[in-house]
VEXDREN-2710 file (C-alpha; in Angstrom, 1 decimal):
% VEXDREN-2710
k/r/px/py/pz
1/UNK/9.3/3.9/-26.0
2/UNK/8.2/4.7/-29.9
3/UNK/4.5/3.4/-30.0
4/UNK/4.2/3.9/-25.9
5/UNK/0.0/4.1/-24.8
6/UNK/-1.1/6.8/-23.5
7/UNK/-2.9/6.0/-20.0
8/UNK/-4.8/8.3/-17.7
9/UNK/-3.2/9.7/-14.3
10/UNK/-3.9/6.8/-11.9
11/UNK/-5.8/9.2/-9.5
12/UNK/-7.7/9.9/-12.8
13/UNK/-8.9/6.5/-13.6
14/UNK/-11.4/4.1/-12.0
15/UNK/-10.7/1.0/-10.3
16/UNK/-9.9/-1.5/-12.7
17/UNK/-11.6/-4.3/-10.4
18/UNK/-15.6/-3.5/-9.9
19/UNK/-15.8/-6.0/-7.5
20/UNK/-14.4/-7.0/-4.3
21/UNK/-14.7/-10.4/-4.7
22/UNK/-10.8/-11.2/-4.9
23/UNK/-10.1/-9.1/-1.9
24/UNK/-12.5/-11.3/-0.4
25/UNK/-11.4/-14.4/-0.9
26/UNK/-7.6/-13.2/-0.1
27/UNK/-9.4/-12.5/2.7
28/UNK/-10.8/-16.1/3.5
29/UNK/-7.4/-17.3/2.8
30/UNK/-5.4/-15.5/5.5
31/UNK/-8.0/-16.2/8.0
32/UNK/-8.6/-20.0/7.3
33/UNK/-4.7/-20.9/5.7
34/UNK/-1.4/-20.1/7.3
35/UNK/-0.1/-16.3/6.4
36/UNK/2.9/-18.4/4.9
37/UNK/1.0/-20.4/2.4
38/UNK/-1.0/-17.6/1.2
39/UNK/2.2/-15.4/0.7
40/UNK/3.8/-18.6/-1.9
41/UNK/0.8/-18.0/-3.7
42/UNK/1.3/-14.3/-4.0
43/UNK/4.4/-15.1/-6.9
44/UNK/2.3/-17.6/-9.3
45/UNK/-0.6/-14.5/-9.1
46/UNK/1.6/-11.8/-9.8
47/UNK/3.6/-13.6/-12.7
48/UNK/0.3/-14.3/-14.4
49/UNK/-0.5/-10.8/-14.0
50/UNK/2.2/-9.8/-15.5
51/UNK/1.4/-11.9/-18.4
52/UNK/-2.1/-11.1/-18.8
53/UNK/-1.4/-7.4/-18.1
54/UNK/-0.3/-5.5/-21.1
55/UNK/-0.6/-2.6/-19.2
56/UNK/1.3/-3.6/-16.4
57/UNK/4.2/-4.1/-18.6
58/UNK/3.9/-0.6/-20.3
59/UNK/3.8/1.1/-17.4
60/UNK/7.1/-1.1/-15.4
61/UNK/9.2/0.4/-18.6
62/UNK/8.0/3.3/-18.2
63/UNK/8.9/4.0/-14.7
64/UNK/12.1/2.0/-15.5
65/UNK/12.8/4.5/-17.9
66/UNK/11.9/7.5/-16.1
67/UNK/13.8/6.3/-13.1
68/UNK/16.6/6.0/-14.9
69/UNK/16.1/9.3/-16.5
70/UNK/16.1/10.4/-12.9
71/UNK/18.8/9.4/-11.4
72/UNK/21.4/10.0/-14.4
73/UNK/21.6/5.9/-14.9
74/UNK/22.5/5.3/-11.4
75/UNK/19.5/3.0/-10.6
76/UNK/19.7/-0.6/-11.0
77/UNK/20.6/-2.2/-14.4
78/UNK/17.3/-3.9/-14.7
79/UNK/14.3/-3.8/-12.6
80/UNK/12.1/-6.4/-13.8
81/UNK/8.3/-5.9/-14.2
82/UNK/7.8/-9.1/-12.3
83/UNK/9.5/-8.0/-9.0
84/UNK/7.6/-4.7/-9.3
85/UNK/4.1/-6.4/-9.2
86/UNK/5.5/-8.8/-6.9
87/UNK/6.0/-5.9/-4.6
88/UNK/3.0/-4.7/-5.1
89/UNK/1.4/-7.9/-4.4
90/UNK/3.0/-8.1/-1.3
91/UNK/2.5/-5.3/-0.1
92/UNK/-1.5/-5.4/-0.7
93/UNK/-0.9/-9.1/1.5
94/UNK/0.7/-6.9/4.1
95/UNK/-2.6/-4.3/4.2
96/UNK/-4.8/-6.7/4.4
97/UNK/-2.6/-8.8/7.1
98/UNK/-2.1/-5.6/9.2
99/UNK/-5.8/-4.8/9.1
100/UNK/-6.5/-8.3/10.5
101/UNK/-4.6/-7.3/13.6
102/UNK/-2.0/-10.4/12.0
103/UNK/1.0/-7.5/12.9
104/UNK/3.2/-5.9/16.0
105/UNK/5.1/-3.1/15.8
106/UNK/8.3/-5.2/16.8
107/UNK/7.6/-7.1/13.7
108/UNK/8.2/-4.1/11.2
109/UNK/11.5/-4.0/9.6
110/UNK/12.6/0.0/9.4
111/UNK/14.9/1.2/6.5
112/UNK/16.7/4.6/7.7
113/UNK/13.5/5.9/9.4
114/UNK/13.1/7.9/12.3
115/UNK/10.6/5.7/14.1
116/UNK/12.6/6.1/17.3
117/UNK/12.6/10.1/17.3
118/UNK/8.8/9.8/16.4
119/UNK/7.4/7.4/19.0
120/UNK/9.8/10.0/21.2
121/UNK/7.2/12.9/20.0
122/UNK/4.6/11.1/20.1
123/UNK/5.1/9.8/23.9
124/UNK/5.4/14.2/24.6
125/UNK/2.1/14.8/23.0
126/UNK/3.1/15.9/19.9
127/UNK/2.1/16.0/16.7
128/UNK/3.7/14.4/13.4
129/UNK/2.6/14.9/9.7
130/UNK/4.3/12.1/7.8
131/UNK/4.0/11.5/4.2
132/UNK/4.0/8.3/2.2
133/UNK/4.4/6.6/-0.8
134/UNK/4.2/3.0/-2.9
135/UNK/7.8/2.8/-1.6
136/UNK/6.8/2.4/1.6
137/UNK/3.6/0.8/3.7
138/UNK/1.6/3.6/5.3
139/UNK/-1.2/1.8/5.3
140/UNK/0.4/-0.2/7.5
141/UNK/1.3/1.8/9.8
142/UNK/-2.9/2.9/9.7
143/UNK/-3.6/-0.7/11.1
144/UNK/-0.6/-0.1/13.9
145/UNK/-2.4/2.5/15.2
146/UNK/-6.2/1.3/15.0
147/UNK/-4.9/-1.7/16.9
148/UNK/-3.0/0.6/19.3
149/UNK/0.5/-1.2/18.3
150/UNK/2.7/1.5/17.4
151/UNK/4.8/1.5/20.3
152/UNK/4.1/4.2/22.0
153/UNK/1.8/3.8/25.6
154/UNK/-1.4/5.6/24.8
155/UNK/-3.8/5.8/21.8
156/UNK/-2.8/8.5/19.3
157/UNK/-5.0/9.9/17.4
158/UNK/-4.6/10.7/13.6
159/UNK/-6.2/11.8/10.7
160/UNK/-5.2/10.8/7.1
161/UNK/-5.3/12.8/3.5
162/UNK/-5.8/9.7/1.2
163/UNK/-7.0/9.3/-2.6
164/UNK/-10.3/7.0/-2.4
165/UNK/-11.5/7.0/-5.7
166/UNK/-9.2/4.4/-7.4
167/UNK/-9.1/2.1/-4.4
168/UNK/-13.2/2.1/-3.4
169/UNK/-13.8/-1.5/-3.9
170/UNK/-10.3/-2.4/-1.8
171/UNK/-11.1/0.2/1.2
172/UNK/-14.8/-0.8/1.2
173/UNK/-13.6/-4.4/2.2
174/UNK/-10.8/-3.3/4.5
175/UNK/-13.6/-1.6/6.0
176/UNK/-15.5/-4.7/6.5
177/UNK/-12.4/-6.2/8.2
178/UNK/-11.8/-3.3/10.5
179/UNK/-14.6/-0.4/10.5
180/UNK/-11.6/1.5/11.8
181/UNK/-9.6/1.5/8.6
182/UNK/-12.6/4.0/7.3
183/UNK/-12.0/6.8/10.7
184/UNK/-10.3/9.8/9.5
185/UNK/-9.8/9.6/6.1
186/UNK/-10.1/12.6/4.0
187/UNK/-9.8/12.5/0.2
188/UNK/-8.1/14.9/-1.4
189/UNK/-10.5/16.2/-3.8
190/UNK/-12.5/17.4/-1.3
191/UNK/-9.9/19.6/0.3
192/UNK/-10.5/23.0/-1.3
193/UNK/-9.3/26.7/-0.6
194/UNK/-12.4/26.8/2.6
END
């Protein structure tokens, strides 16, 4: 891409909404509407996003590019910008859903994971680091376990390395939701050689 902007790192910039007042009202919605309803309305918001979003688009081609850059052109033809915001969308509806205590662990659809063996070492008392991405929902799995719902019979206990600054608005209303969401969180900029 010729005449490409050139954007901060994300965990560089601040959060592009100042207030929490969509968060909020997605919020209203899944407690007063049917999870259903609110989830149709998920695809007319992300496509006007996508519109609106000059930046969104940049940055879908970019990664489009890069990924297929990455895997040698093996990646999908075309991975539209909408279905990536989409996905995004959703998966912010499925944070905020799992925070509301809206989610069992029987409910979670597992791609190749290890859940099994994991809930196995958890059960022995012992301990897991897992790492996360956007590909999957570790946030999630945070809710899971502040609700207790992660299949295995006692309360396990964990601690999470998370980057704050570009979320503050979003975490400071998951907080509201569930003061449990906050417990444990470390942010990585203040992890340091001490």
């Amino acid at each position: 891409m010729k005449n490409e902007e050139k954007f901060l790192h994300w965990a560089d910039e601040k959060e592009v909404i100042s207030s929490n007042r969509p968060v909020k009202f997605l919020l209203l919605l899944l407690v007063h509407v049917p999870t259903c309803l609110v989830l149709l309305l998920i695809y007319p918001v992300s496509f006007f996003y996508l519109i609106c979003s000059k930046r969104a688009r940049t940055e879908a081609r970019l990664y489009q590019k890069q990924l297929k850059e990455f895997t040698h052109g093996k990646s999908p033809r075309v991975i539209s910008p909408f279905l990536q915001i989409l996905s995004f969308s959703l998966c912010v509806l499925e944070k905020i859903v799992g925070w509301l205590g809206k989610v069992t662990y029987d409910k979670l659809v597992c791609h190749d994971d290890d859940l099994p063996e994991l809930i196995q070492m958890l059960e022995k008392k012992q301990g897991a680091v897992l790492i996360g991405s956007h590909l999957g929902n570790i946030e999630l799995l945070r809710s899971l376990f502040s609700f207790n719902r992660t299949g295995v019979s006692r309360e396990v206990p964990i601690s999470v390395i998370m980057e704050l600054k570009s979320t503050e608005q979003f975490n400071k209303t998951i907080r509201e939701v569930n003061p449990k969401a906050g417990f444990n969180v470390i942010d990585p900029k203040s992890i340091g050689p001490d």
